[in-house]
C-alpha positions as CSV (number, residue, x, y, z in Angstrom):
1,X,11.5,23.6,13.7
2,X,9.1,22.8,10.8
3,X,7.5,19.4,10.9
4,X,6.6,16.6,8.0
5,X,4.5,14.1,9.9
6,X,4.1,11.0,7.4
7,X,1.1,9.1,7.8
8,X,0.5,5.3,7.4
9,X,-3.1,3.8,6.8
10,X,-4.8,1.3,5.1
11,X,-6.8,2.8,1.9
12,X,-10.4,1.8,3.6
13,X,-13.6,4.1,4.6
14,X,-13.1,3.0,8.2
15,X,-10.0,5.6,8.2
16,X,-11.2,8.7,6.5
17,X,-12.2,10.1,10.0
18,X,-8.9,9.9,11.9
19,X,-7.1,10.8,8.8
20,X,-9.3,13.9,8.7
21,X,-8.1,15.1,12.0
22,X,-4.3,15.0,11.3
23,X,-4.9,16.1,7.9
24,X,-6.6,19.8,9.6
25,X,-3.6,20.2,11.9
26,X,-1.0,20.6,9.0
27,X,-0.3,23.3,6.1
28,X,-0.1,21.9,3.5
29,X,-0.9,17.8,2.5
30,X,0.9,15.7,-0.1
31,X,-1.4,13.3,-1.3
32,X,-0.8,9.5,-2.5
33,X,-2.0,10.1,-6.2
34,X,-0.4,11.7,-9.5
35,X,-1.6,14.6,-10.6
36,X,-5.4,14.2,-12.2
37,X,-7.5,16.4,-14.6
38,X,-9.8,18.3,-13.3
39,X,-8.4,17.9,-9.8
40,X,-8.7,21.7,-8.7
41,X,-12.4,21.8,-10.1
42,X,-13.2,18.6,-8.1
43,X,-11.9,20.7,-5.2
44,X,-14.0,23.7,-5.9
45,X,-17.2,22.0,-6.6
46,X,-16.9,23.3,-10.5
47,X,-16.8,19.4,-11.6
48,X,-18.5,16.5,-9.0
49,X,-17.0,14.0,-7.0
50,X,-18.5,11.1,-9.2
51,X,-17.6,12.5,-12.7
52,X,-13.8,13.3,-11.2
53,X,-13.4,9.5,-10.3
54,X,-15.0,8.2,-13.1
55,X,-12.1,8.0,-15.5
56,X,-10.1,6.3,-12.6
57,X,-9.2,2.9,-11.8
58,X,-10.7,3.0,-8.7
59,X,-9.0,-0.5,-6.3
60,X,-11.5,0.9,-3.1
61,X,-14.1,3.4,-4.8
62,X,-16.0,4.4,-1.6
63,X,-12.4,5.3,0.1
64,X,-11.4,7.4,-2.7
65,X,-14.9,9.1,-3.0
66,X,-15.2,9.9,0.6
67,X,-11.4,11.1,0.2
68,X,-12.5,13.8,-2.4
69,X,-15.3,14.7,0.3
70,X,-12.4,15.3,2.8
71,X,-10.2,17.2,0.5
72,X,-13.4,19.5,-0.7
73,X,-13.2,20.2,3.0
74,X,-9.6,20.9,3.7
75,X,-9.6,23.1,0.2
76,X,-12.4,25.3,1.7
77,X,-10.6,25.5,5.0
78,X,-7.1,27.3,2.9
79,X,-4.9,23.5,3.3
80,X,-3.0,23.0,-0.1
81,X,-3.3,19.8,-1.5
82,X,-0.6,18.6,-3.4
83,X,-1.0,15.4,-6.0
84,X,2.9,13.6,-5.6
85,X,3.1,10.3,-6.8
86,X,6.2,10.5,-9.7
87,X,6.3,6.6,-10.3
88,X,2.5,6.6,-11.3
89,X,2.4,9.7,-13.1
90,X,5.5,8.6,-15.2
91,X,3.9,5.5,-15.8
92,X,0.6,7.1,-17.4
93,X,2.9,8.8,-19.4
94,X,4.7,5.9,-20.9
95,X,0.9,4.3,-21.5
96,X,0.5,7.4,-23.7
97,X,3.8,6.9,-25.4
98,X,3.0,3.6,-25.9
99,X,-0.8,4.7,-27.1
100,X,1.1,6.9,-29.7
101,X,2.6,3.8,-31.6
102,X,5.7,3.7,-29.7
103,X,7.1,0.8,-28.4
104,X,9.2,-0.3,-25.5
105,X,12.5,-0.4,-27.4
106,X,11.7,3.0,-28.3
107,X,12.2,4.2,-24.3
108,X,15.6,5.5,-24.2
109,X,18.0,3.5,-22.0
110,X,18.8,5.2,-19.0
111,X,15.9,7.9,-18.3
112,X,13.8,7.5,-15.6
113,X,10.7,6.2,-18.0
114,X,13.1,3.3,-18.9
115,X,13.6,2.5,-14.8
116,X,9.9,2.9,-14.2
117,X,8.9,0.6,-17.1
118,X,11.5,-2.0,-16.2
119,X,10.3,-1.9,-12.6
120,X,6.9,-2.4,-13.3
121,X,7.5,-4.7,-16.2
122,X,9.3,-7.0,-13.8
123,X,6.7,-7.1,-10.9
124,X,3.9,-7.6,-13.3
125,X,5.7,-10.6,-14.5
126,X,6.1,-11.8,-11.3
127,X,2.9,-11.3,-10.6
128,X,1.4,-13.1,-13.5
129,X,3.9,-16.2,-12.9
130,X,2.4,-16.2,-9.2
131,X,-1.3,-16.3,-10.5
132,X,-0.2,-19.2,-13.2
133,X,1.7,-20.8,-10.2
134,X,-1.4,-20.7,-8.0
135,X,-4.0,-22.0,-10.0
136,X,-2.2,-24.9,-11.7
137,X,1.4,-25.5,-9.6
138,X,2.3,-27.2,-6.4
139,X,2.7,-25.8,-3.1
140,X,6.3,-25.4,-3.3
141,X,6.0,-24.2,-6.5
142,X,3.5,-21.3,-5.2
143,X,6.0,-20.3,-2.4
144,X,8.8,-19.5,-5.1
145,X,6.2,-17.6,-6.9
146,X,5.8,-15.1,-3.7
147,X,9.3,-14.9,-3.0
148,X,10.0,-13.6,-6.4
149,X,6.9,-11.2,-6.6
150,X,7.9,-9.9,-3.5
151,X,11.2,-9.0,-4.2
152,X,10.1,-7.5,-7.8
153,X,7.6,-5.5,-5.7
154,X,10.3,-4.6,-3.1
155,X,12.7,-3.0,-6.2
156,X,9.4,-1.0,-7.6
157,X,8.6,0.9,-4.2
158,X,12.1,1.4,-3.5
159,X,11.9,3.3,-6.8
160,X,8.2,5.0,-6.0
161,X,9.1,5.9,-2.7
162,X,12.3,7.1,-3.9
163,X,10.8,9.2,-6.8
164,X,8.1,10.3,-4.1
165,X,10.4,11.5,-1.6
166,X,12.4,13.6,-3.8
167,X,9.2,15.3,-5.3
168,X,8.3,15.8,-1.7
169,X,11.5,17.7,-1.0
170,X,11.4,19.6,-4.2
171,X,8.2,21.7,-2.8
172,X,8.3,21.2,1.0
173,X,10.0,24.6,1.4
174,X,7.0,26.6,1.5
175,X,5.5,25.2,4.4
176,X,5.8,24.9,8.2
177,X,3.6,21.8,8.7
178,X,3.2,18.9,5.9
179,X,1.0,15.5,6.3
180,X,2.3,12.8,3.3
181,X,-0.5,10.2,2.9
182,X,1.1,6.7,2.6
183,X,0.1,3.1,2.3
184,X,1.0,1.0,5.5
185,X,3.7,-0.5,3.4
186,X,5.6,2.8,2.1
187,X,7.7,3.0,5.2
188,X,10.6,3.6,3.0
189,X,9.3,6.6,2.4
190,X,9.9,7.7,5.6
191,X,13.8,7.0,5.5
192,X,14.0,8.4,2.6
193,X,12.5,12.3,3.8
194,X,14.5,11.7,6.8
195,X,17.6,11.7,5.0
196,X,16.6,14.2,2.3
197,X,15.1,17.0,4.7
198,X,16.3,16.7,8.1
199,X,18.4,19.6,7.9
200,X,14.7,21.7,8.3
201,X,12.1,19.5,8.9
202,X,11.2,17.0,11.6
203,X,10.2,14.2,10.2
204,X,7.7,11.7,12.0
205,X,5.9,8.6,11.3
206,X,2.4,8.5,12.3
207,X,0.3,4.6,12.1
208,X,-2.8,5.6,11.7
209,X,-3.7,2.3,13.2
210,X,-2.3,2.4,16.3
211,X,-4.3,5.7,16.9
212,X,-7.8,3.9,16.1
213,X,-7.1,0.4,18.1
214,X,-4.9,2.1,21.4
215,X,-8.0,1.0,23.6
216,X,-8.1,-2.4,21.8
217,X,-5.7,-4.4,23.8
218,X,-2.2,-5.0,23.8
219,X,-0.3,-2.8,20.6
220,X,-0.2,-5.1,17.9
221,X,2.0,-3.9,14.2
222,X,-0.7,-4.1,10.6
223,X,1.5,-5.7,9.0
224,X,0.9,-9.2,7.1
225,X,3.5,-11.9,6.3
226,X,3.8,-11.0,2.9
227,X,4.1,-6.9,3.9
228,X,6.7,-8.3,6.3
229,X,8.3,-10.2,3.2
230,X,8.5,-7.1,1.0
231,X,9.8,-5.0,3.8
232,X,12.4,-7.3,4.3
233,X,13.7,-7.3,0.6
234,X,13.0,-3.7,0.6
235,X,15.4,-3.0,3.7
236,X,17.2,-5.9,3.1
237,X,17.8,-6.2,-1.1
238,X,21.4,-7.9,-0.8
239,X,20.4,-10.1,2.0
240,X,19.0,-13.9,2.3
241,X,17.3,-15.9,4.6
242,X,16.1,-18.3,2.4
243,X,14.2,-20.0,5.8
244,X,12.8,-16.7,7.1
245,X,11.5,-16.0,3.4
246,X,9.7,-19.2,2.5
247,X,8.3,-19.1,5.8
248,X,6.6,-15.2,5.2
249,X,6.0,-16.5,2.1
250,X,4.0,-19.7,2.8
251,X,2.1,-17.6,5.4
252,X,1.5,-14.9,2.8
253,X,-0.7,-17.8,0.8
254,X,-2.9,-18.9,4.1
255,X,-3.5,-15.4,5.3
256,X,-4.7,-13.8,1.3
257,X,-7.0,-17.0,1.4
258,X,-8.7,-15.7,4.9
259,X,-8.5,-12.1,4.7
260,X,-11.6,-10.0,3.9
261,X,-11.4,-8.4,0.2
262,X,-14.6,-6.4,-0.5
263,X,-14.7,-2.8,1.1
264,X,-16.6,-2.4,4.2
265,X,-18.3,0.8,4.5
266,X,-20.1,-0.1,7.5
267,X,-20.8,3.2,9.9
268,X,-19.5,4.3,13.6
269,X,-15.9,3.0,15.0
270,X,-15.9,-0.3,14.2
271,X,-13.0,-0.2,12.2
272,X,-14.0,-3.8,10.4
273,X,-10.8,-3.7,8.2
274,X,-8.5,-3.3,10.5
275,X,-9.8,-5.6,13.3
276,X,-10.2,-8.6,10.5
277,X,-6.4,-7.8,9.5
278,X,-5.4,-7.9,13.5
279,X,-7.0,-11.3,13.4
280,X,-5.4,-13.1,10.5
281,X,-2.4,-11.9,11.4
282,X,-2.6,-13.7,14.5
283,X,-3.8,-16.9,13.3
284,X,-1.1,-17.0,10.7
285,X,1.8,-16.2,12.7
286,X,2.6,-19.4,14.2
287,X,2.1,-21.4,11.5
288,X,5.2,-23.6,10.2
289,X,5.9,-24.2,6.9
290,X,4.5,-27.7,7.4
291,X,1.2,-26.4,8.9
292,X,0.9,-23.9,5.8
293,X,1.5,-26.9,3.5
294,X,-1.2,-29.0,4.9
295,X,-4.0,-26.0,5.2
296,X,-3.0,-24.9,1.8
297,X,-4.3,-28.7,0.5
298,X,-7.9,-28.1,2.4
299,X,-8.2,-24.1,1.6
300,X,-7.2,-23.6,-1.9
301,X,-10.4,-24.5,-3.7
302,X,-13.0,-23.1,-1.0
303,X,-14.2,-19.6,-0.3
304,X,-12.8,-17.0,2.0
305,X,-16.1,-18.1,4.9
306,X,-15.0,-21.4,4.7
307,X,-11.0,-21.4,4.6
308,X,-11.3,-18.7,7.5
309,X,-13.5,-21.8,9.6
310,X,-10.8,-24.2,8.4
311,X,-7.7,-22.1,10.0
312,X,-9.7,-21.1,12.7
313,X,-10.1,-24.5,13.8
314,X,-6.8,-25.6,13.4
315,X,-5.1,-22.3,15.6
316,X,-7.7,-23.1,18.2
317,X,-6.0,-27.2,17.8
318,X,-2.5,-25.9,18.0
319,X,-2.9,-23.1,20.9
């Protein structure tokens, strides 16, 4: 039977290696980007890996160039490698209507540029209230903010992964063997080929971290409170826990003061980023809603070195 193994990583140089080895194994790979300019000639050498990106909005730039080194690589080896990301590629589209001197009223109710708008109207919002929230608002205050971003963000990758799977489907036929390159959090994505290709494919999730850290210790899941949050509206959009929320939620706020931001490109199998998400996870997940209140008080207006010494300190209080 034909196989669709979807793979979920974190976008950081630490995981272009292992990535690279289930990439080889498989046909044909559906990448996690829309469609770009120049994309073929980036693959042939015709145009370079530096002028490709450079038009891009690039969140982790040494990922994405060491990515086009890696697809350079697959190309030459006969893999096909297939941009598939509908939400995005709509949404570029509606920046160039909008570019033209069109406005939002002028997106005609109903179409799928209307949903995709809407969507990522209403999770930008969200967002923005949660950045007013956090620099000016009160704790509580904060935690209502992440609830409500979460669950804007939750309705958008329904609709991506949605949109993705389907494009997925549309052009799977071809091929024996497919590798889909997801975020960590696109497990929807998953369900949704399941249901939509099961009939001929086998279709498998694959956590790229599990593969990198099985000689670590005892298996532990990537995911932070506020990826749990999101999964849960995503899974569950009808359902409340109003406890279970605001507790992901205030845990959400301690752990995105601690975590490491900047992209580590350091060399061999350290795998920074992944270790340093292991280990907020784990000081975070214990936490009450009171603790997260009280460390929110010392953290907020210090840096990541010094709020990461603060919660360390306290776990090591409460163990």
């Amino acid at each position: 039977m034909k196989h669709i193994h979807v793979g979920f990583s974190i976008h950081r140089p630490e995981m272009v290696a292992k990535t690279a080895e289930l990439m080889e194994r498989h046909e044909a790979i559906f990448l996690e980007e829309p469609p770009a300019p120049d994309f073929e000639k980036m693959l042939t050498g015709a145009v370079s890996v530096a002028d490709y990106l450079m038009p891009q909005d690039l969140e982790y730039p040494a990922f994405s160039r060491q990515m086009c080194d890696l697809e350079r690589q697959l190309h030459a080896a006969g893999k096909q490698l297939i941009q598939a990301e509908p939400f995005y590629e709509v949404l570029l589209s509606i920046h160039d209507f909008f570019a033209r001197g069109n406005t939002p009223d002028d997106l005609k109710t109903g179409t799928l540029p209307y949903y995709v708008f809407i969507s990522e109207r209403q999770a930008t919002g969200a967002l923005l209230n949660f950045y007013k929230k956090a620099a000016s608002g009160s704790f509580g205050s904060v935690v209502e903010a992440v609830r409500q971003f979460a669950k804007a963000d939750a309705a958008r990758f329904r609709l991506r992964d949605s949109l993705r799977a389907q494009e997925i489907a549309r052009q799977a036929d071809p091929y024996a063997s497919i590798y889909v390159e997801a975020g960590i959090i696109h497990f929807f994505l998953w369900r949704k080929l399941r249901t939509l290709l099961s009939h001929s494919y086998r279709v498998k999730p694959v956590f790229l971290d599990r593969l990198v850290t099985k000689n670590a210790g005892p298996r532990q899941h990537l995911y932070s409170p506020g990826d749990q949050l999101t999964l849960f509206y995503i899974f569950h959009p009808r359902k409340e826990d109003i406890e279970l929320e605001t507790l992901l939620a205030a845990r959400s706020i301690i752990y995105s003061k601690i975590i490491h931001k900047e992209e580590n490109t350091e060399k061999g199998d350290a795998f920074f980023h992944i270790t340093d998400e292991m280990a907020c996870i784990r000081m975070v997940k214990n936490l009450s809603i009171n603790d997260c209140r009280r460390l929110y008080g010392l953290i907020k207006q210090v840096r990541t070195v010094e709020a990461r010494r603060i919660i360390e300190n306290f776990c090591l209080k409460i163990a």
